[in-house]
C-alpha positions as CSV (number, residue, x, y, z in Angstrom):
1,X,-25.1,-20.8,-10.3
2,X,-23.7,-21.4,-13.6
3,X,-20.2,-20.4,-14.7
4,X,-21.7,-17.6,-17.0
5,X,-23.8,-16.2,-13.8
6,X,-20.8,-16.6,-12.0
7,X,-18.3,-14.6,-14.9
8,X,-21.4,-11.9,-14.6
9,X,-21.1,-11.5,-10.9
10,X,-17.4,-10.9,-11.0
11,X,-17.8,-8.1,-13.9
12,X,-20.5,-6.9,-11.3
13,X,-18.4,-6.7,-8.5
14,X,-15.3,-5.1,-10.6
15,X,-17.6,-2.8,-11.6
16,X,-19.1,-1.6,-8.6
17,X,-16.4,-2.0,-5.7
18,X,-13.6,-1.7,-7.6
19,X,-12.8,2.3,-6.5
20,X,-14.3,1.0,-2.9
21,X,-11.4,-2.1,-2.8
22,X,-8.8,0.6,-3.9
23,X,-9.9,3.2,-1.8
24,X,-10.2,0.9,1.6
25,X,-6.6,-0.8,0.4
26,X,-5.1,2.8,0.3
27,X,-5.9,3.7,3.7
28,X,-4.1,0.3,4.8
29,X,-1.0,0.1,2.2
30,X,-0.6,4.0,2.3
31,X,0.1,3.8,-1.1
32,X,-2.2,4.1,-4.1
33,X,-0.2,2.1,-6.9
34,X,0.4,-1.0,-4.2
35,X,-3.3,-0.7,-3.6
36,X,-4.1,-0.9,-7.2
37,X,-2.2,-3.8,-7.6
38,X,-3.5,-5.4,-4.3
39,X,-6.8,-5.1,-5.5
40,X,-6.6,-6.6,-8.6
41,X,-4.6,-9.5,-7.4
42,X,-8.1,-10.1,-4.8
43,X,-10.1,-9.7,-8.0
44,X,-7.7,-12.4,-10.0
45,X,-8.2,-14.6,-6.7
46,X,-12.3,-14.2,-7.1
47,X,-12.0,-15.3,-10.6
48,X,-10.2,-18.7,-9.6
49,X,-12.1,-19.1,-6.2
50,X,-16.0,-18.0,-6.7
51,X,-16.9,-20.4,-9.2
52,X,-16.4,-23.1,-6.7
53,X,-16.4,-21.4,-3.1
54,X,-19.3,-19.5,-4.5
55,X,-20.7,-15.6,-5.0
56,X,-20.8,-13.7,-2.0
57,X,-24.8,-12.5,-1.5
58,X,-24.5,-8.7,-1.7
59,X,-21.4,-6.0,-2.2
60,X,-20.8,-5.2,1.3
61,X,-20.1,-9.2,1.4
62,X,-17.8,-8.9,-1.9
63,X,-15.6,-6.7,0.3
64,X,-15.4,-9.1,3.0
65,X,-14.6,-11.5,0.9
66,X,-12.0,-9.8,-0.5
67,X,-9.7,-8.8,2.7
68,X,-10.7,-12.3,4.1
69,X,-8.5,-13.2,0.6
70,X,-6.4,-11.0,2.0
71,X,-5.6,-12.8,5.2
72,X,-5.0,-16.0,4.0
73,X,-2.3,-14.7,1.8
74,X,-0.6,-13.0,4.9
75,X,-0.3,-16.6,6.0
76,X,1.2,-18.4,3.1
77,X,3.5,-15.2,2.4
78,X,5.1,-15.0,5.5
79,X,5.2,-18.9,5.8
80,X,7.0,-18.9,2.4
81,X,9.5,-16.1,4.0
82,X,10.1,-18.2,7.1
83,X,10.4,-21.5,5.3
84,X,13.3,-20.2,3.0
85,X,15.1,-18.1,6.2
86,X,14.8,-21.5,8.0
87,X,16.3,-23.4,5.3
88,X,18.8,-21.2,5.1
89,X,18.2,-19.8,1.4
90,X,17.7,-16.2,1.5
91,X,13.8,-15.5,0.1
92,X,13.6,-13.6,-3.2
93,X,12.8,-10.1,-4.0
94,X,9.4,-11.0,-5.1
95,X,8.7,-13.4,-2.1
96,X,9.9,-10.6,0.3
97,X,7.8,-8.2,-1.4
98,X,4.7,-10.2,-1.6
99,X,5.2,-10.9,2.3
100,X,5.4,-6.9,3.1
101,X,2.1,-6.1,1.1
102,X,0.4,-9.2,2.9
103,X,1.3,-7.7,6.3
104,X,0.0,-4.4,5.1
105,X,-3.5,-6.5,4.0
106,X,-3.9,-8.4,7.3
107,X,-3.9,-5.3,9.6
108,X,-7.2,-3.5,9.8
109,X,-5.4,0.4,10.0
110,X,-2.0,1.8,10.3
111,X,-2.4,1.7,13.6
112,X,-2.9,-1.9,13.7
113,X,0.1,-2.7,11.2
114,X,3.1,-4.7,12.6
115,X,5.6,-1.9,11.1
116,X,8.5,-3.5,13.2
117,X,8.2,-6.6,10.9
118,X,7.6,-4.7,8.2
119,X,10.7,-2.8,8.5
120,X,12.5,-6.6,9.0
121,X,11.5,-7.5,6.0
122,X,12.8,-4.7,4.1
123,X,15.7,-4.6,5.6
124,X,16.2,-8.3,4.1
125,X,15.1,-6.5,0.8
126,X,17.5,-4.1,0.8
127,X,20.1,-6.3,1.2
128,X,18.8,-7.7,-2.1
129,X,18.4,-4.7,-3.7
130,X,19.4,-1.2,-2.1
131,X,17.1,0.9,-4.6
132,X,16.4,4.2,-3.5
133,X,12.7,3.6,-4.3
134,X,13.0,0.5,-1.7
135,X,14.4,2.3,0.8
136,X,12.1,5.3,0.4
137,X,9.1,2.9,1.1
138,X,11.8,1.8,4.2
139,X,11.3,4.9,6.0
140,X,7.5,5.0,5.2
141,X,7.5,2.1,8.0
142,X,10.2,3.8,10.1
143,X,7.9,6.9,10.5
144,X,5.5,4.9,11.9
145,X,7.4,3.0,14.2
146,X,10.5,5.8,15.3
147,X,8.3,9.0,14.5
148,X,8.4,11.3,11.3
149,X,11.8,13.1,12.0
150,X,13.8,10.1,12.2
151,X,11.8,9.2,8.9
152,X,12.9,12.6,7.6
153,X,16.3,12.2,7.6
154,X,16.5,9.0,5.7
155,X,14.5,10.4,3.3
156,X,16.1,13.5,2.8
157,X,19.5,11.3,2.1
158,X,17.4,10.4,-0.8
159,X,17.3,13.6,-2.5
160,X,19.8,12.9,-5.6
161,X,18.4,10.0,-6.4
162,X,14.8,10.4,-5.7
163,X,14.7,13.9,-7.3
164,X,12.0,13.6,-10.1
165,X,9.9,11.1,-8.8
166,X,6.7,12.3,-7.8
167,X,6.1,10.0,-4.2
168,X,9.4,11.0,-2.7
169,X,8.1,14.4,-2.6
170,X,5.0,13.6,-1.8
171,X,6.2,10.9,1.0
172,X,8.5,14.5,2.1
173,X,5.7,16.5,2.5
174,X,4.0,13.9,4.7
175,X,6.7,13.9,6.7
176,X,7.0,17.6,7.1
177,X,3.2,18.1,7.6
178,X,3.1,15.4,10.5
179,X,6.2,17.6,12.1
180,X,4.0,21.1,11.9
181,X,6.5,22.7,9.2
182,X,3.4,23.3,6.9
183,X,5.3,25.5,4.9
184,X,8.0,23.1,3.5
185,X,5.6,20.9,3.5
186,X,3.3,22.7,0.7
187,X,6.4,22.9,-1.1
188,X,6.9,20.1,-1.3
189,X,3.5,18.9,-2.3
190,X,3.9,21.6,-4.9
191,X,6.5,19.9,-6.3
192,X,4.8,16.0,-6.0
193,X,1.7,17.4,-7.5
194,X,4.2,18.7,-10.7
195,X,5.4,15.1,-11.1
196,X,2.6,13.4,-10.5
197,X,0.5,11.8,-13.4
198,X,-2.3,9.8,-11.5
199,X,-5.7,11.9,-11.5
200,X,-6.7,10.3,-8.4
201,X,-3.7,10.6,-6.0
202,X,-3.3,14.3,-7.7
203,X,-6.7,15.4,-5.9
204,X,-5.6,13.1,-3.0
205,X,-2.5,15.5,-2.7
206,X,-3.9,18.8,-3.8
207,X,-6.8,18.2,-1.1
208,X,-3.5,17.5,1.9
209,X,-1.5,20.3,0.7
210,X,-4.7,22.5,1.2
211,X,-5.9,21.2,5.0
212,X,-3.0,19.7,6.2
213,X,-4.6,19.7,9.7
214,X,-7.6,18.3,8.1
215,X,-8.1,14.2,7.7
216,X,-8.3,13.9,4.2
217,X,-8.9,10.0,3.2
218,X,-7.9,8.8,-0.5
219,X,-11.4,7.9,-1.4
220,X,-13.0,11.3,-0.6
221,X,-14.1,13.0,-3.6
């Protein structure tokens, strides 16, 4: 295949799984800007790899190949992360950070997600840089590993800060939906949905706040 078929083929695949790559990446990151940038990190990797590994045969296969991508960056993350705690260097922000979104990639679910290391490594983060938007995405990990009302309170500590930005709210109402107080918990998707700017997680959020018994997946339409 020439490099021209090869160029097509990636426009192809942008083209047609693009909103497919998000969509599965959002049900793994639990976060719709991280899975936008996941996804077009895999499609930068396909423009360096498939002329020379080749074109996967058929979409389904583009997919494959792009979590497979996936996995091999979990590796050489983490072993970057290790390397520098070894050596005693502290890793950077941007090593720690890429190593948190690889764990995300490698786990098929949330339910397959190593959340205790992914709390680990944010806790080395933190000690970089205690951001209130870091530790938000903290106790995203803690409610999955200690339950939504320990969750709760650190992110309610977060209120000052936190107080116009749309995913703290929207991360609250979570919370407060997975704790059967469904009534705080349209509230505060209320107020998410009012500070939100991102069609797609808007209808994401309207369509929770609305069956919040119901399982309502980011891609659904």
């Amino acid at each position: 295949m020439s490099e021209v078929d090869v160029q097509a083929a990636i426009t192809r695949a942008h083209r047609a799984e693009w909103a497919r790559v998000v969509a599965i990446l959002t049900r793994r990151l639990g976060d719709l800007d991280r899975a936008e940038e996941a996804a077009a990190e895999a499609f930068a990797t396909a423009v360096e790899r498939w002329p020379t590994d080749g074109v996967p045969p058929n979409p389904r296969a583009w997919d494959t190949a792009l979590i497979a991508e996936g996995h091999r960056l979990v590796r050489e993350r983490l072993a970057a992360v290790a390397a520098a705690t070894t050596a005693g260097s502290a890793p950077g922000r941007y090593q720690i950070l890429a190593a948190i979104n690889a764990v995300h990639t490698s786990a098929r679910d949330a339910d397959d997600t190593d959340w205790s290391q992914i709390i680990a490594l944010y806790d080395q983060l933190i000690r970089l840089d205690p951001a209130p938007i870091i530790v938000l995405n903290r106790s995203i990990a803690v409610a999955e590993l200690d339950g939504p009302e320990v969750a709760l309170a650190a992110v309610d500590r977060l209120a000052a800060p936190l107080s116009t930005y749309h995913a703290y709210h929207a991360t609250r109402a979570d919370l407060l939906r997975r704790l059967g107080r469904d009534q705080q918990a349209r509230a505060a998707y209320d107020r998410a949905l009012a500070l939100s700017t991102n069609t797609a997680e808007t209808a994401y959020l309207a369509r929770r706040r609305d069956h919040p018994r119901a399982t309502v997946r980011p891609d659904q339409g």
